[in-house]
C-alpha positions in Angstrom: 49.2 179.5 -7.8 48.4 177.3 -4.9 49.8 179.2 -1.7 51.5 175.7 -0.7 54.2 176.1 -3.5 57.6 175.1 -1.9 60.7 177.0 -2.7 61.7 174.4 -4.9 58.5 174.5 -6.7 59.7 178.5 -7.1 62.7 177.9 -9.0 60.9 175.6 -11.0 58.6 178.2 -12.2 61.1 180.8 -12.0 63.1 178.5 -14.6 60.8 178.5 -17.1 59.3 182.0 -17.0 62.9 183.3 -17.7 63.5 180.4 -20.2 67.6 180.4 -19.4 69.8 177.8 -20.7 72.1 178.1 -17.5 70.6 177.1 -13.7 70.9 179.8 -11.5 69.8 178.8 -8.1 66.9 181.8 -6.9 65.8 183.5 -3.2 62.2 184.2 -3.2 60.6 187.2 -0.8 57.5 188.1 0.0 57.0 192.0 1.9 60.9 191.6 2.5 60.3 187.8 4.4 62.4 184.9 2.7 60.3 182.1 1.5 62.3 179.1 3.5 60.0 176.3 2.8 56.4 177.5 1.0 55.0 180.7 0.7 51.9 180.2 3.2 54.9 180.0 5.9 56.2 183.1 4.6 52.7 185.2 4.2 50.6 186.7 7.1 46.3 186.1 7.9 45.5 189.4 6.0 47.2 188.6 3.2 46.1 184.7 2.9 42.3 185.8 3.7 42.4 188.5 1.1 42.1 186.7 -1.9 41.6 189.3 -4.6 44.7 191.1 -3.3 47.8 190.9 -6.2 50.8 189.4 -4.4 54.6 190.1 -5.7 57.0 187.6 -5.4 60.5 188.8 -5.5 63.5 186.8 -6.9 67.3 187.2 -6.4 69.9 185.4 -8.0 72.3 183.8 -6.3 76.2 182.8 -6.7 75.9 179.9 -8.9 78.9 178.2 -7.3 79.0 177.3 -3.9 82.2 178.4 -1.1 82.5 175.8 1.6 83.4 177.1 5.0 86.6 177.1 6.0 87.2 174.6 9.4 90.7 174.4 10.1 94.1 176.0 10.1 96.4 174.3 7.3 99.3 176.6 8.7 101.0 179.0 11.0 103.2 181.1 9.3 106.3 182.8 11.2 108.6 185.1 10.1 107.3 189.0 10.8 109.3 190.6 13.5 105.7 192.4 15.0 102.0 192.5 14.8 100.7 191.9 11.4 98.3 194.6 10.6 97.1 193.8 7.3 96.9 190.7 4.5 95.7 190.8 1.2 94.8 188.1 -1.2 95.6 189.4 -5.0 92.4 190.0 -7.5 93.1 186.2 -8.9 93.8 184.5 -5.4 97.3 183.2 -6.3 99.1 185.5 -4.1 99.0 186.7 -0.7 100.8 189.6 0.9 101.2 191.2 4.4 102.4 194.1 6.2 103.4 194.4 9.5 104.8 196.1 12.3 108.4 195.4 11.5 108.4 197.4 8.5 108.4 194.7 6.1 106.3 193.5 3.6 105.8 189.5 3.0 104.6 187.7 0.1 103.6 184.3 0.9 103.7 181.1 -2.1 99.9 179.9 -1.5 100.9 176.3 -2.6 103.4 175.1 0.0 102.2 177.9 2.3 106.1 179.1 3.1 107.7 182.3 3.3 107.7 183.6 -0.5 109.4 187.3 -0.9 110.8 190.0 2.2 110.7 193.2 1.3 112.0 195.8 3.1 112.3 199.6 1.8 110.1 201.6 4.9 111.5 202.5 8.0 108.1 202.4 9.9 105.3 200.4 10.8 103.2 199.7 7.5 100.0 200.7 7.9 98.3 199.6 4.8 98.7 197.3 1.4 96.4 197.3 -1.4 96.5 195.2 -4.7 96.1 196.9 -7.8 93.4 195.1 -10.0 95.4 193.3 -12.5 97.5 191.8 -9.6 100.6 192.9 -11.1 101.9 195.2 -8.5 101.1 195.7 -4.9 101.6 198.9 -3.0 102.5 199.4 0.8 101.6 202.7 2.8 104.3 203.0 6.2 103.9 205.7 9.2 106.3 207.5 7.4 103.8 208.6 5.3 106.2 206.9 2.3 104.6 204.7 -0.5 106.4 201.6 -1.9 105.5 199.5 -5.1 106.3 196.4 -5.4 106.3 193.1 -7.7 105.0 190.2 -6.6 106.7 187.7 -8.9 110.2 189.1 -8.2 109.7 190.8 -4.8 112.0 194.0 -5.9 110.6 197.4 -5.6 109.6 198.7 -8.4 110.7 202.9 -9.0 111.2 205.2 -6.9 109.6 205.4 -2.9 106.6 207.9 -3.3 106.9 210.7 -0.9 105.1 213.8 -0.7 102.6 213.4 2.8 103.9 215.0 6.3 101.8 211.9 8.5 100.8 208.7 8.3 99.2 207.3 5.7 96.0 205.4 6.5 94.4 204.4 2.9 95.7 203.4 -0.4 93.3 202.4 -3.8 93.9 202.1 -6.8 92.0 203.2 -10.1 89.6 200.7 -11.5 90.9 197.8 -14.1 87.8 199.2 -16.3 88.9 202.7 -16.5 92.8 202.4 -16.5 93.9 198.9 -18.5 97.6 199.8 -17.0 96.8 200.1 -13.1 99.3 203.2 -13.2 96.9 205.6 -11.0 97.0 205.4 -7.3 94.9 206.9 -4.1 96.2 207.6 -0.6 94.8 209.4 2.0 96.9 210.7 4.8 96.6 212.0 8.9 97.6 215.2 7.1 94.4 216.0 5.7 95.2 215.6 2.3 95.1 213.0 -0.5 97.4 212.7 -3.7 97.1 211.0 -6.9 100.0 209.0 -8.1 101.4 207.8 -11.3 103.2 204.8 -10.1 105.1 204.5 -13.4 106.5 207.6 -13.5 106.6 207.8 -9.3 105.0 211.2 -9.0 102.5 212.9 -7.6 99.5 214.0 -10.3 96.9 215.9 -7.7 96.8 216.6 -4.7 93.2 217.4 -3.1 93.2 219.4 0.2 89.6 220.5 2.0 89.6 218.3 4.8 90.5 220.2 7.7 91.8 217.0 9.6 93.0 213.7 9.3 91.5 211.4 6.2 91.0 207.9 7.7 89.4 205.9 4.6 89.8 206.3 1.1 87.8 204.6 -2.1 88.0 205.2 -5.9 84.5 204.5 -7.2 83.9 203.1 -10.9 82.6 206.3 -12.4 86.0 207.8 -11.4 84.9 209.8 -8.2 87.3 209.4 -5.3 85.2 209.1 -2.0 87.4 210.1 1.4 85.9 209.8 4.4 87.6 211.9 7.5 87.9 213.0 11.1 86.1 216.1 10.0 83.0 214.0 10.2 82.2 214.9 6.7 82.8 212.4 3.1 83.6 214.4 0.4 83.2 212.8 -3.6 86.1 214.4 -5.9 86.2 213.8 -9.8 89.6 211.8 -9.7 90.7 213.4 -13.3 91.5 217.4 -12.1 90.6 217.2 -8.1 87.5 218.7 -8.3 85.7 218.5 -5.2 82.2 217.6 -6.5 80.1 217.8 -3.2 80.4 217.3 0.7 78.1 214.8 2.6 77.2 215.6 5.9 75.3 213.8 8.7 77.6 212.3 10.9 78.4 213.3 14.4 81.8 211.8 15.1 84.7 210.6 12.8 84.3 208.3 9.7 86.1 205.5 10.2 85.4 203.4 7.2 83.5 203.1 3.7 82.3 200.6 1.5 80.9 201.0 -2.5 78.9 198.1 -3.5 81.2 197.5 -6.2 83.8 197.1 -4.0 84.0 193.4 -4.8 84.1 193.3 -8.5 86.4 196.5 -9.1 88.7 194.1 -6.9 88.6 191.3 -8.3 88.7 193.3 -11.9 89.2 190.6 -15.1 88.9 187.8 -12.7 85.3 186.0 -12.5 85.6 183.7 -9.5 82.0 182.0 -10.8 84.3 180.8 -14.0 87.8 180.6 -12.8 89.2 181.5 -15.3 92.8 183.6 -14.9 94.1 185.1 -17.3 98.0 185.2 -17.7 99.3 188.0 -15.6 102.1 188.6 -17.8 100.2 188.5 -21.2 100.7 192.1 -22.2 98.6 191.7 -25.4 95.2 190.5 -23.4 95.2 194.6 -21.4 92.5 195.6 -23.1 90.7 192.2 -23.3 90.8 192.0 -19.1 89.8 195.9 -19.1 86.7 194.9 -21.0 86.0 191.7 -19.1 86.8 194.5 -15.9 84.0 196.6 -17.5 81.4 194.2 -18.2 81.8 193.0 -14.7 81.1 196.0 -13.2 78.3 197.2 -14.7 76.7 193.9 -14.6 77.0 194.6 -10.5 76.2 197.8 -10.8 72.6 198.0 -13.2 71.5 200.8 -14.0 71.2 202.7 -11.1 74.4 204.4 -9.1 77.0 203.3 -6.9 75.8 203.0 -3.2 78.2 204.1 -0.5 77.9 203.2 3.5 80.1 205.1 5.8 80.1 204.1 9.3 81.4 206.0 12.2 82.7 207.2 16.1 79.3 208.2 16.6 77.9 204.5 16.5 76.1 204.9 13.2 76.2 203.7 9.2 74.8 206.3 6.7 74.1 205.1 3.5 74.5 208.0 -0.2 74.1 207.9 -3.7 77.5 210.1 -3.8 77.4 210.3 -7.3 74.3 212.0 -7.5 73.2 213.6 -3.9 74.1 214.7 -1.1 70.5 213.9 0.6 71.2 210.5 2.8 69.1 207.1 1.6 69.2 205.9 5.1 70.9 206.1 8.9 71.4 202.2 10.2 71.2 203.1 14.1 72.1 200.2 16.5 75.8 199.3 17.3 76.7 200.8 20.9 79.9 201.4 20.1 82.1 202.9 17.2 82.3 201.1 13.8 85.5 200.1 12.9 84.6 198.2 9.3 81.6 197.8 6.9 81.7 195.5 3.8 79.0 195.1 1.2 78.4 191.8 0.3 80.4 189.8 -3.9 76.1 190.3 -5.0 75.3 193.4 -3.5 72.2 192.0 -1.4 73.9 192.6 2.1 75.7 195.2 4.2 78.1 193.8 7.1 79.0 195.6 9.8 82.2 195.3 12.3 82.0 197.6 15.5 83.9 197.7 19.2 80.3 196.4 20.7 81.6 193.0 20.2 78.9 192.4 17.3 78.5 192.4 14.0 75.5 193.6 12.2 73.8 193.3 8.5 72.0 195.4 6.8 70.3 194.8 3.4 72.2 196.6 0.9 69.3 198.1 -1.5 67.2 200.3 1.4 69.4 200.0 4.7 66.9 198.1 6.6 68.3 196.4 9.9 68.1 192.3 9.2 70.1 190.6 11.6 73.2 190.8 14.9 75.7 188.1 14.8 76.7 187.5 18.3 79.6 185.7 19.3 82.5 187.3 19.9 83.9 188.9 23.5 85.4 191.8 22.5 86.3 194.1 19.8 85.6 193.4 16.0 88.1 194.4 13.9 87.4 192.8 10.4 85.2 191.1 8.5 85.3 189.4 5.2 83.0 188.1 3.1 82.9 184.7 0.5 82.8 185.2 -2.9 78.8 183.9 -3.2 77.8 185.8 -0.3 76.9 182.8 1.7 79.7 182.9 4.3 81.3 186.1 6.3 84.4 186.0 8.4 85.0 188.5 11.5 88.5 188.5 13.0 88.2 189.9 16.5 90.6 191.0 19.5 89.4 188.2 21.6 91.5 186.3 19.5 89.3 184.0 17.7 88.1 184.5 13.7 84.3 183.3 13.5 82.5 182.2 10.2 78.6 182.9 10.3 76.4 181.9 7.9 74.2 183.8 6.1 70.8 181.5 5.9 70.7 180.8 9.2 72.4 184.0 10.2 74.1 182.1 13.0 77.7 181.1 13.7 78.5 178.0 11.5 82.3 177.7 12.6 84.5 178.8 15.6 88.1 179.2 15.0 91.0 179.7 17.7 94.4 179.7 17.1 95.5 182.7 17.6 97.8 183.7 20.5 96.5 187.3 21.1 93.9 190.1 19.0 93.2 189.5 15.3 93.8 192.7 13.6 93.7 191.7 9.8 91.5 189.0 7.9 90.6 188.5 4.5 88.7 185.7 2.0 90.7 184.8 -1.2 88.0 185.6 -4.4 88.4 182.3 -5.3 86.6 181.2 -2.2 89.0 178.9 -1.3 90.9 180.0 1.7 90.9 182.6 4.6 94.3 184.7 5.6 94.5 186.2 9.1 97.2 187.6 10.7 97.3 189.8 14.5 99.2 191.0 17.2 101.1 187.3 17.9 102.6 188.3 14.9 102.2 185.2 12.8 99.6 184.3 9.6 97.6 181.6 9.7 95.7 180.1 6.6 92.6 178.8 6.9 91.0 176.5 4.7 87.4 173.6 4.4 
């Protein structure tokens, strides 16, 4: 090959060495540098002067679809009492929900952007929502330490409150669409130390798993049915989610874990539904369960390969550590370089990248196979609380207490749009899987919708 060949001149050849019906646009890499234009830019003198050297060219497919950035605020939605401290888009992007300070939870109708459902059944602040993966139910965590369950369509709570935890509750997830068809099974972890296992149907506790000796601040159940809980103990521990088995206990922070991320995050939330098609199924079509558990299935371990799930858990003591929980307890790598505490990290829909949110007013990436430090985003004046990314990976969204949400795009790895609006800190943000629209709600306690 002539060491002039452009990147387009790549996918050309990349096309028909794989000889696939379907174009799926390619990055190319040589020694971990991107080829941007041809691959002399991208190689150094040694390697052009020594000819008889074999050179490997590495390709990664991208999103075949393409999510425009969002540029403008398409509405300010009133209504919550207090600060809004978390939204969620369902697994389909047709809902949106929120929970707030005023111990309500909202849904919102996407279409005319207007108040949809109340709901009120806590008598705290609600700490946290989470969306099970068929979208048919959403469940909200208060400072109570009560659970509700709730239906979108009707907004009506569905059973009985779950009760059982003595604090707060500070993480909720639910069991994989792949390995439960019903969403019944959910997660929470608690300030109490302890995490339970509900049957939502039934509205009682299954398991509870106690051997952290102090508060559990992040909570995820992993697609081979481990539950991962990261806590103030400084330790994660991996727990087989049938009969609360505690499998092993990673060490290696210093300070509290604040927050983990699975790179199959994505998919297990987005379950049946394939943004790249856009295809929903009916929610309420009982007969397709065990069609959309397959689709779940197929999903994931597309995403997944063959190798095992990756975790990242970030931390007080300024630093992301990155496990294969399922197998080891030995560490693939310590991502060193935030100042302060991490307060979020978020693998990106295809795996490739790690994003990092921490109070050192930056955000950070990471490549999401060996750890390696790629690039700071640099932008925002004060603490990052969130980040979200777009379902192709291109885009990410960081919602910060200076009151601004900033989109940064990931060729350039620069910011691509600025977005004010907000009247004080932005606690909560999140990108709807279908790419089209960004939710972020704060401390001015509105919700505001962003969209291209």
């Amino acid at each position: 090959m002539p060491i002039n060949l452009s990147k387009e001149k790549l996918q050309l050849l990349c096309d028909a060495l794989l000889q696939k019906d379907e174009k799926t646009p390619y990055k190319f890499f040589v020694d971990n540098c991107e080829v941007t234009s041809t691959l002399a830019d991208s190689l150094d003198k040694e390697k052009l002067d020594a000819s008889e050297k074999v050179l490997d060219i590495i390709y990664q497919p991208q999103a075949v679809f393409k999510v425009r950035a969002v540029t403008r605020c398409t509405s300010t939605i009133e209504g919550h009492a207090e600060a809004v401290i978390s939204v969620a888009f369902s697994p389909d992007g047709r809902y949106l929900a929120s929970g707030s300070g005023d111990t309500t939870v909202r849904f919102w109708d996407l279409q005319t952007e207007t108040p949809h459902h109340t709901c009120k059944g806590h008598s705290h602040w609600i700490l946290c929502i989470a969306w099970s993966p068929n979208g048919l139910r959403l469940a909200s965590a208060c400072k109570k330490g009560q659970i509700c369950i709730w239906d979108p369509h009707t907004g009506k709570q569905v059973g009985r409150a779950l009760q059982g935890h003595k604090q707060w509750i500070t993480s909720l997830s639910w069991k994989p669409l792949h390995l439960d068809g019903e969403c019944r099974l959910l997660a929470s972890a608690s300030k109490d130390g302890s995490v339970r296992i509900w049957d939502t149907t039934l509205s009682q506790c299954k398991l509870v798993l106690t051997s952290h000796s102090q508060s559990v601040t992040c909570l995820r159940w992993g697609g081979s049915n481990l539950l991962y809980t990261g806590s103030q103990d400084r330790t994660v521990k991996v727990w087989r989610a049938d009969d609360g088995v505690l499998c092993r206990t990673l060490q290696g922070h210093a300070h509290w874990v604040n927050t983990l991320a699975l790179n199959t995050d994505y998919v297990m939330r987005t379950g049946a539904f394939n943004p790249a098609k856009a295809t929903i199924v009916p929610l309420e079509d009982k007969s397709s369960m065990a069609e959309k558990q397959q689709q779940a299935l197929d999903r994931y371990n597309k995403v997944k390969g063959s190798s095992p799930e990756v975790l990242v858990s970030g931390s007080d003591d300024f630093t992301l550590i990155m496990w294969h929980p399922e197998t080891e307890k030995k560490q693939i790598a310590r991502m060193t370089g935030h100042m302060q505490l991490i307060n979020s990290v978020v693998f990106s829909p295809d795996t490739r990248f790690i994003a990092s949110a921490s109070f050192d007013k930056s955000v950070k990436l990471w490549d999401g196979r060996t750890g390696k430090y790629l690039a700071s985003l640099r932008g925002h004046v004060s603490r990052v609380y969130q980040i979200a990314w777009s379902a192709d990976s291109r885009l990410l969204c960081s919602g910060s207490s200076d009151s601004t949400l900033k989109v940064w795009n990931m060729e350039t790895r620069k910011l691509h749009n600025d977005l004010p609006g907000h009247a004080d800190e932005v606690y909560a943000v999140d990108w709807s899987p279908d790419g089209q629209k960004v939710a972020s709600g704060g401390k001015d306690k509105v919700l505001k919708i962003w969209r291209q």
